[in-house]
C-alpha positions as CSV (number, residue, x, y, z in Angstrom):
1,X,22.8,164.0,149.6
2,X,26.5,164.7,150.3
3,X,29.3,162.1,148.7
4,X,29.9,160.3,151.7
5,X,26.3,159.1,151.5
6,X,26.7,157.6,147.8
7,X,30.7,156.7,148.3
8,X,31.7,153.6,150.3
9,X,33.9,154.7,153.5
10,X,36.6,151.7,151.7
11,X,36.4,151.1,147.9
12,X,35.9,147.7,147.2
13,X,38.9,147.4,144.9
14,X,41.6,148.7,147.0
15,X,43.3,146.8,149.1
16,X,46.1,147.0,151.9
17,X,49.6,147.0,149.7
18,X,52.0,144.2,150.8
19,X,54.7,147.4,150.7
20,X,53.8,150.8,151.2
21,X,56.9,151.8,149.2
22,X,55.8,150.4,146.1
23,X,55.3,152.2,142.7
24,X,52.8,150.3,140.3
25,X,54.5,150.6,137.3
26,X,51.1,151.3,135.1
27,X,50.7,154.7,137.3
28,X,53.8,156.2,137.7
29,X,56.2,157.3,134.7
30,X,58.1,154.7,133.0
31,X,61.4,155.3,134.5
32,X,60.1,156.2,138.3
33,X,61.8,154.7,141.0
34,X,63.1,155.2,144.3
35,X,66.9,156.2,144.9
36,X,69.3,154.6,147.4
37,X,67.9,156.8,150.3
38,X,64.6,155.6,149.1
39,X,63.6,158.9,147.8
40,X,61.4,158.8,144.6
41,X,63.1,159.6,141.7
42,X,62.1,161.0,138.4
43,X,63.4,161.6,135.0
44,X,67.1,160.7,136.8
45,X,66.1,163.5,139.6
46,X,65.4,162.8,143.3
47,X,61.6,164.5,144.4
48,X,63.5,165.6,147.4
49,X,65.4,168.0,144.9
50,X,63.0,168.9,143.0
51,X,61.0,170.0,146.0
52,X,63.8,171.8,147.6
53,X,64.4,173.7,144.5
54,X,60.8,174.6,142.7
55,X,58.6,174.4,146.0
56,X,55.6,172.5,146.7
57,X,53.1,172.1,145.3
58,X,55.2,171.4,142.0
59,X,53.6,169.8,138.9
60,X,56.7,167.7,137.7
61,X,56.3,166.3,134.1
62,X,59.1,163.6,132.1
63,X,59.4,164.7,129.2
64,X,61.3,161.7,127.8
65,X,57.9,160.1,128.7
66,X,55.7,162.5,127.4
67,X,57.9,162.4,123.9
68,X,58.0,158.7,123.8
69,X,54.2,157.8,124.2
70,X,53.6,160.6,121.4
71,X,55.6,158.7,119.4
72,X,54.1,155.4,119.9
73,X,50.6,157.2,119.9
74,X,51.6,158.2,116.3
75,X,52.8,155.0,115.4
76,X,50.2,152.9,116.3
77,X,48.2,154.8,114.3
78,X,50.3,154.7,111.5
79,X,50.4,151.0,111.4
80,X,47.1,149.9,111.6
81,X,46.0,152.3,109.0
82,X,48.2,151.4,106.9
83,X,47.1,147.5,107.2
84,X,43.8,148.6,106.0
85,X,45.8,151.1,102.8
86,X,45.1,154.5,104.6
87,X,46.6,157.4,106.4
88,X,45.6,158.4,109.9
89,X,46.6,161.9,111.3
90,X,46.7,162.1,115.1
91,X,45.7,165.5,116.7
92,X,46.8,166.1,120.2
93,X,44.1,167.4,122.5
94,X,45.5,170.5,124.0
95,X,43.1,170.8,126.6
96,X,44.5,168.0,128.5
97,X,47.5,170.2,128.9
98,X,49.0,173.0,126.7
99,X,52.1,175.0,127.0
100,X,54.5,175.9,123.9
101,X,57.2,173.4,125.3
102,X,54.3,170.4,125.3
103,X,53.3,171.4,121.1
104,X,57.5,171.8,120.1
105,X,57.5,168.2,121.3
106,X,54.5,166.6,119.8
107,X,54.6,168.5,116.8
108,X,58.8,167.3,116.2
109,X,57.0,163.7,117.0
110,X,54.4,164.6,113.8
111,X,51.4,165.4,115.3
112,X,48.9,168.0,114.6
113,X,47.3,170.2,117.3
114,X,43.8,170.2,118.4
115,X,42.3,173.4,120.3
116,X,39.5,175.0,121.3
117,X,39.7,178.4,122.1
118,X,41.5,181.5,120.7
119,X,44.3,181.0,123.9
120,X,45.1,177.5,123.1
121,X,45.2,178.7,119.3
122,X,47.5,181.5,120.4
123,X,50.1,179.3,122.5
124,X,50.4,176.9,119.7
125,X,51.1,179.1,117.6
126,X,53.7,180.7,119.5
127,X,55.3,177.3,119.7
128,X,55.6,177.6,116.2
129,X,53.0,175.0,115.1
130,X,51.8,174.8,111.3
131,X,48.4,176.6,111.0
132,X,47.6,174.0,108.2
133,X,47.9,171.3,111.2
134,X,46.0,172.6,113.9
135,X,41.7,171.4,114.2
136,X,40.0,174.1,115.7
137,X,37.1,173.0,118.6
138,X,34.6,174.5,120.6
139,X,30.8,174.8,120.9
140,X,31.0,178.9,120.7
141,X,33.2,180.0,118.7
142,X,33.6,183.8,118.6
143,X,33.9,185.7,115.3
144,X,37.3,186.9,116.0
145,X,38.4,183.3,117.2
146,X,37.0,182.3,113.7
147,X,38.2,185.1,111.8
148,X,41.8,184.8,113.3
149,X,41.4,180.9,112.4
150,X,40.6,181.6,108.8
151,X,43.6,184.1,108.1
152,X,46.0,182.5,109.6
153,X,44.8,179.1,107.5
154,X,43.7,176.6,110.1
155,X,43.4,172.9,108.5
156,X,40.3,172.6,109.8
157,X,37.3,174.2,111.9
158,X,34.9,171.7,113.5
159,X,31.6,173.5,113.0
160,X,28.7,172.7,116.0
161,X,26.0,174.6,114.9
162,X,24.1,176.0,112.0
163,X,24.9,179.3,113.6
164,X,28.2,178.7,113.7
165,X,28.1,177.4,110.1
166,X,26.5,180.7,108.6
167,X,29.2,182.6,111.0
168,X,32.1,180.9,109.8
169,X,30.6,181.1,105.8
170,X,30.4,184.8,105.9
171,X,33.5,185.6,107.5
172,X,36.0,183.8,105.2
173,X,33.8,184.8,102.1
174,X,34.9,188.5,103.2
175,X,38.6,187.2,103.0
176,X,38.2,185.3,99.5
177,X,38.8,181.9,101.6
178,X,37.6,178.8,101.4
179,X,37.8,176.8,105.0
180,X,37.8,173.1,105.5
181,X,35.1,172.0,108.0
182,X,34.1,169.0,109.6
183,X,30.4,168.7,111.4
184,X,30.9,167.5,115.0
185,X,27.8,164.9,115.0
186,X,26.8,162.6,118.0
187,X,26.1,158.9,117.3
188,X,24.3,158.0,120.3
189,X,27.0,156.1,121.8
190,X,28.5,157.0,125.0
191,X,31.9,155.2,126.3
192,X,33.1,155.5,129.8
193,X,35.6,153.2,131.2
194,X,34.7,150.1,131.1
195,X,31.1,150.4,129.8
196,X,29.2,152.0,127.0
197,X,25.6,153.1,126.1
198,X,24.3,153.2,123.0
199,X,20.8,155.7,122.6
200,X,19.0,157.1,119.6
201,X,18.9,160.4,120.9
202,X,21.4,163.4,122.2
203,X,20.7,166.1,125.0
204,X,24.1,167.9,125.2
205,X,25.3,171.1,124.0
206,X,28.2,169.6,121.4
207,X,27.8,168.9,117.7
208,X,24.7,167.8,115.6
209,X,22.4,164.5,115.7
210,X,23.9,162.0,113.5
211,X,20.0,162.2,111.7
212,X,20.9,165.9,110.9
213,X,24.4,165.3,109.6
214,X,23.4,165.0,105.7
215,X,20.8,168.1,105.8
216,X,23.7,170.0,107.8
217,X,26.7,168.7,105.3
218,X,24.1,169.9,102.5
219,X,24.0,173.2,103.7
220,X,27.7,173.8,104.0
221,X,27.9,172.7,100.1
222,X,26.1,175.2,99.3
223,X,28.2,177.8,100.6
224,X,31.0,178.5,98.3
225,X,33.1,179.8,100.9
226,X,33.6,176.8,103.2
227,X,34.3,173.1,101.9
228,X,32.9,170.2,103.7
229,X,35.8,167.4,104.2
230,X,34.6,165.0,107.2
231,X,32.5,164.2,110.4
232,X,33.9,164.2,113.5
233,X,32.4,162.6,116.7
234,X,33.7,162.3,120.2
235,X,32.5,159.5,122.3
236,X,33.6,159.7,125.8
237,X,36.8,159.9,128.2
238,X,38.8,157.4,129.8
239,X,37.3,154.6,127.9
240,X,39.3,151.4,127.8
241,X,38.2,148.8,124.8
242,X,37.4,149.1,121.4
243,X,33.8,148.1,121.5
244,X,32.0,151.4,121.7
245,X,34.4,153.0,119.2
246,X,33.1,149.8,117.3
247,X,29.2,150.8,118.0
248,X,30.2,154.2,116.6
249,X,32.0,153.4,113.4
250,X,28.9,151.4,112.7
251,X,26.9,154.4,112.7
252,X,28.9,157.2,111.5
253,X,30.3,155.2,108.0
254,X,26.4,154.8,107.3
255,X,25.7,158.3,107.3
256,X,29.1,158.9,105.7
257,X,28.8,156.4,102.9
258,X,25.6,158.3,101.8
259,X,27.4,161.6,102.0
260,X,30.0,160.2,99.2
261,X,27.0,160.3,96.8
262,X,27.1,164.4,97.0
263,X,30.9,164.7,97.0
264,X,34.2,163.6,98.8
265,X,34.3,163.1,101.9
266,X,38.1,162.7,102.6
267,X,38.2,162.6,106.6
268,X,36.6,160.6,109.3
269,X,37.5,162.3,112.7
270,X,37.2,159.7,115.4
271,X,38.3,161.8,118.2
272,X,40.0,160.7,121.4
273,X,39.2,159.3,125.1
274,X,41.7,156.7,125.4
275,X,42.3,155.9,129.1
276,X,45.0,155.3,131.5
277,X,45.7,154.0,135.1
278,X,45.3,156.0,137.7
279,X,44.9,153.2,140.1
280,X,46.7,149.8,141.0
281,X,43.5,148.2,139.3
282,X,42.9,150.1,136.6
283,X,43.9,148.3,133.2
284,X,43.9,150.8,130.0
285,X,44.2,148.8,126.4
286,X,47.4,148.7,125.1
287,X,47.2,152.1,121.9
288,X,48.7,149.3,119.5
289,X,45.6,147.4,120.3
290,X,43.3,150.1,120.4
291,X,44.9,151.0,117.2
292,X,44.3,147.9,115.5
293,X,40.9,147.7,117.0
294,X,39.3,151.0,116.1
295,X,40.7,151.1,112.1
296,X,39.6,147.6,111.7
297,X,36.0,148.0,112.3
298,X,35.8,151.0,110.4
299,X,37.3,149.0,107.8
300,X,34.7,146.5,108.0
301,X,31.7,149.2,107.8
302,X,33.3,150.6,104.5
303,X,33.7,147.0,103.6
304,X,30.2,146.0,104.1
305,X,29.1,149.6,102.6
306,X,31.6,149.1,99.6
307,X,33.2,152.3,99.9
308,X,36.6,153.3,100.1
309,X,38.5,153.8,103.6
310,X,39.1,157.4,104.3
311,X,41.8,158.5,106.2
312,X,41.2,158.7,109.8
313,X,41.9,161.0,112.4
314,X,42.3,160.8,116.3
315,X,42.7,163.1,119.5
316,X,44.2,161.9,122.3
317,X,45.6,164.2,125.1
318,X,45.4,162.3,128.0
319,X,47.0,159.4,126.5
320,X,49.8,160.9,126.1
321,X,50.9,163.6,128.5
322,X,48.6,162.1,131.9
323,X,50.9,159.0,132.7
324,X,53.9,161.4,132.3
325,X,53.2,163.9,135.2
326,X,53.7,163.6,138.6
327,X,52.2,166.3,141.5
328,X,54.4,167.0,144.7
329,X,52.9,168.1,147.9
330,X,54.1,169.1,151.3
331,X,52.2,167.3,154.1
332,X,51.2,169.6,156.5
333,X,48.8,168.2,159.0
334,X,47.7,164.5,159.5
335,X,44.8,163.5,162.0
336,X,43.3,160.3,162.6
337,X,39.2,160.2,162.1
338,X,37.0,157.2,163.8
339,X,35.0,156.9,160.9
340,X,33.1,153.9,162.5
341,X,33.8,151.9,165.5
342,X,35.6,149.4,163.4
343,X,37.4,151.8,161.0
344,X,39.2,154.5,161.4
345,X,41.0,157.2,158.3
346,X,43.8,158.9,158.6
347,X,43.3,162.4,157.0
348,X,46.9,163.7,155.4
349,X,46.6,167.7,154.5
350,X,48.5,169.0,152.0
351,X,49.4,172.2,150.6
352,X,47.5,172.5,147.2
353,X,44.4,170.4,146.8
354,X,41.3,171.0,144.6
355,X,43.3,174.7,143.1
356,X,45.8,172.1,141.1
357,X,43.8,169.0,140.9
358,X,40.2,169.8,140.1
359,X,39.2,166.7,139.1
360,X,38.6,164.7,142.3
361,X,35.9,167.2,143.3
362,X,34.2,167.7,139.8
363,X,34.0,163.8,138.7
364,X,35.4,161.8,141.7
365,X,38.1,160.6,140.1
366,X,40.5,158.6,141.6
367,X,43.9,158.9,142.3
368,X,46.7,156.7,144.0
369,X,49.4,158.5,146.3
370,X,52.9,157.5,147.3
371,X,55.2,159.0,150.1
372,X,58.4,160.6,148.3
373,X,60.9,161.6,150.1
374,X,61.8,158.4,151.8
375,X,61.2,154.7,152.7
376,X,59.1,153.4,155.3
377,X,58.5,150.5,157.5
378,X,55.3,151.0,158.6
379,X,52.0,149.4,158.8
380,X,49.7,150.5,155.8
381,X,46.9,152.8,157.4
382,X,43.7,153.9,155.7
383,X,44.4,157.5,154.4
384,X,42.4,160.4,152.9
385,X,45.0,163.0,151.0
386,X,43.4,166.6,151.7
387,X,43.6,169.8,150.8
388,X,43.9,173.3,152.3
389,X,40.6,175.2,150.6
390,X,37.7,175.9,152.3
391,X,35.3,173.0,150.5
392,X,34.7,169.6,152.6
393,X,34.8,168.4,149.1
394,X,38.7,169.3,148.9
395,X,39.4,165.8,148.0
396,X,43.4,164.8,146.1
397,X,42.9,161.4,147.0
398,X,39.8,159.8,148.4
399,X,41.4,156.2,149.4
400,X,44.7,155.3,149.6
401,X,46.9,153.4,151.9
402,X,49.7,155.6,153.1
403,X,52.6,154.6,155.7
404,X,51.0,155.0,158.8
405,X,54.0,156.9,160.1
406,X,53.4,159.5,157.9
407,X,54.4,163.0,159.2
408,X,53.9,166.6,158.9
409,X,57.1,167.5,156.7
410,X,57.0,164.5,154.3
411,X,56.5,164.8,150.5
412,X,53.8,163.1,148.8
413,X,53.8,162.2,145.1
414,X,50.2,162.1,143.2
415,X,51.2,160.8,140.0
416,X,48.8,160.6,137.1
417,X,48.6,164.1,137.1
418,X,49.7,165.0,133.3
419,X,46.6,166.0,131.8
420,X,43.6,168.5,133.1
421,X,45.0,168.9,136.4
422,X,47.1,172.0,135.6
423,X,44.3,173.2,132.6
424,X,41.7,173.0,135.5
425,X,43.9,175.0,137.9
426,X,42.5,177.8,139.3
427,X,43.1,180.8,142.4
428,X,40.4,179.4,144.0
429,X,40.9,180.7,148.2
430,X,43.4,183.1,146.1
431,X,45.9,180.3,146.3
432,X,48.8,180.9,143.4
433,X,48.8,178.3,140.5
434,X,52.4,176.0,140.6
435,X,55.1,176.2,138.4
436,X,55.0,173.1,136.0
437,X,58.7,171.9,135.8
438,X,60.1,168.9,132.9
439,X,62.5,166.8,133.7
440,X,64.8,164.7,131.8
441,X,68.1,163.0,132.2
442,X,68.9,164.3,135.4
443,X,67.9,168.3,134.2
444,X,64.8,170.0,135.6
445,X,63.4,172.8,134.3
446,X,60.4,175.6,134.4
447,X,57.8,175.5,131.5
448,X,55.5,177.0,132.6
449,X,56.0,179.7,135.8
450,X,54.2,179.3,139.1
451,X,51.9,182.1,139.9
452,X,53.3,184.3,143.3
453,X,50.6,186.1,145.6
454,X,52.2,189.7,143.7
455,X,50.7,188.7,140.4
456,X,47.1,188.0,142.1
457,X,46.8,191.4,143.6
458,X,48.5,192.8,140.5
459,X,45.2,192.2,139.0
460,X,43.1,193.5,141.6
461,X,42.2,196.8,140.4
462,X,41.6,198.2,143.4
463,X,44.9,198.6,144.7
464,X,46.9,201.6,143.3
465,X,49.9,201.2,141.3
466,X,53.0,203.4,141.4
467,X,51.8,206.4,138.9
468,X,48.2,205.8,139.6
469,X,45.8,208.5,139.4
């Protein structure tokens, strides 16, 4: 079955825009806007310039935006935890995008660093990151991955498996160290959007069932080399609302209240998955309220367990950078496709597509899209935003009312494209990754360099280099 089979030709929810100009506000970073030539304009810099400097496609992040939200991430945080007389620690989620420039400013906001490979370990670290404040991730963990992460001091390593457990035990026994861990468990709840499910059961290939979590913490006790601190669980993505966070609490302070009877248990890892708006309709929760929301019902569970409150920790990444970034694209091609004999969609081309922005063709997300470099007084017309690869599932943004004078030449601004759009990147059609450029107050600059054709083929083995045998 392809996708137009399950996928309405028109989603119900989107609807022509009174202006085709317009920017809604929730999507685009806080200070976009359109200039007097009607350009858009971001962090104080027209997209025409940017464009004409960088190239397209450009990932364009504000980094006043990106600093700001960490900051009220933090905050929020902060606050409601300490209504209830705790402490909450706030990881950022480096997989939603990492680059040394991204941890300087998080870190100067006081957050830690979550990661989840020996890469994202190394770039944080390079960006001068505490050891003591980075969580380590990931499902398979290698040996040197874990034995780099036990030198160097990580604060914690979230352990998945008994394997892993047994791994990690012997390698910082050889070192005379004793790791914090927490045990990644599932609690049977899964949050998406709008909706969540709560089962008894887990078929996935992270963490331990919440059933095993006391048999597993007692294992890791026993081993003098690592020191068991918390459970950590990770519900879902995108998830707007408290109430499966809610379900969650109410399973994981159980298991953790009858932990306390075999030692401390300082940490309750909560993880991350707030959303944000990525279309006109979508409507993420406020953090302050999500805030207030999620460290309330955990209060109430230790309440009605009587034990005390530990502190709590979180992991957004998308919350904070995804809002923040912006993707530019030259349009190169439009054509108009009868799609029915009352409706017809205008197809726009553009020169990235699924190589910079993975995510429409691995989940189907949604995006919105916006014409950049000026103003226009045309109709709206249904419009499909394309890309140049070689997949009919090369899909930026499925729906989307565009100017219908829209031209070869034109800029078009994705925005919502902060977080996994540049970590998903790849050469896919041997297409170069883009530069990723910040701006802020009227500066642009690189932070992370585009990829050139050059550096592809420097990696192709088979062509000889200058001194070459």
């Amino acid at each position: 079955m392809s996708a137009s089979d399950v996928r309405p030709a028109v989603p119900e929810w989107l609807l022509p825009p009174a202006d085709v100009n317009e920017l809604v506000e929730a999507v685009w970073p806080p200070r976009a806007g359109r200039d007097d030539l009607g350009a858009l304009s971001i962090g104080g810099i027209a997209t025409t310039d940017l464009a004409a400097q960088f190239g397209t496609p450009l990932y364009v992040l504000d980094q006043d935006a990106v600093v700001a939200q960490a900051r009220r991430v933090r905050q929020a945080f902060d606050d409601a935890a300490a209504r209830h007389g705790t402490t909450a620690r706030v990881y950022y989620a480096g997989k939603a995008f990492l680059s040394t420039e991204i941890v300087r400013w998080v870190t100067a906001e006081g957050l830690a660093v979550d990661v989840a490979t020996g890469g994202e370990l190394a770039v944080a670290l390079a960006a001068g990151a505490d050891p003591a404040r980075i969580g380590l991730h990931g499902n398979n963990k290698s040996r040197l991955e874990l034995a780099r992460a036990v030198e160097l001091g990580v604060g914690s390593v979230i352990v998945d498996s008994l394997v892993e457990i047994d791994r990690l035990a012997e390698i910082a026994a050889a070192r005379g160290a004793v790791q914090p861990v927490l045990v990644r468990v599932n609690s049977g709840v899964h949050a998406e959007t709008h909706d969540f499910l709560a089962t008894a059961h887990e078929d996935q290939k992270f963490g331990f069932a919440l059933t095993d979590a006391e048999a597993v913490v007692a294992r890791i006790r026993e081993l003098p080399s690592l020191r068991f601190v918390g459970l950590h669980c990770h519900i879902g993505s995108q998830i707007f609302g408290t109430a499966g966070f809610a379900e969650s609490a109410s399973r994981l302070v159980a298991v953790h209240a009858r932990l306390l009877g075999g030692g401390d248990v300082p940490v309750l890892n909560l993880g991350g998955g707030f959303g944000i708006a990525y279309t006109s309709v979508d409507d993420p929760t406020p953090i302050e309220d999500l805030a207030d929301g999620i460290v309330a019902a955990v209060a109430r569970e230790c309440e009605a367990h009587g034990i005390p409150l530990p502190m709590l920790a979180f992991e957004p990444g998308r919350a904070i950078v995804g809002r923040a970034g912006v993707t530019l694209y030259e349009v190169g091609t439009t054509k108009p496709v009868r799609v029915s004999d009352e409706l017809e969609r205008l197809y726009v081309s553009v020169d990235g597509g699924m190589s910079d922005n993975a995510r429409p063709a691995l989940y189907g997300a949604a995006y919105s899209a916006r014409v950049a470099n000026r103003r226009s007084d045309a109709p709206a017309a249904l419009s499909r935003v394309v890309g140049r690869h070689c997949e009919s599932g090369d899909i930026v943004v499925d729906a989307e009312y565009l100017p219908a004078d829209v031209t070869p030449g034109d800029l078009l601004a994705v925005p919502a494209t902060g977080a996994y759009c540049y970590s998903l990147a790849s050469n896919y059609n041997y297409v170069p990754r883009p530069p990723v450029v910040a701006v802020s107050n009227g500066v642009a600059r690189v932070i992370v360099r585009g990829e050139t054709i050059d550096d592809l083929l420097a990696r192709d083995a088979g062509i000889p280099t200058e001194g070459a045998e």
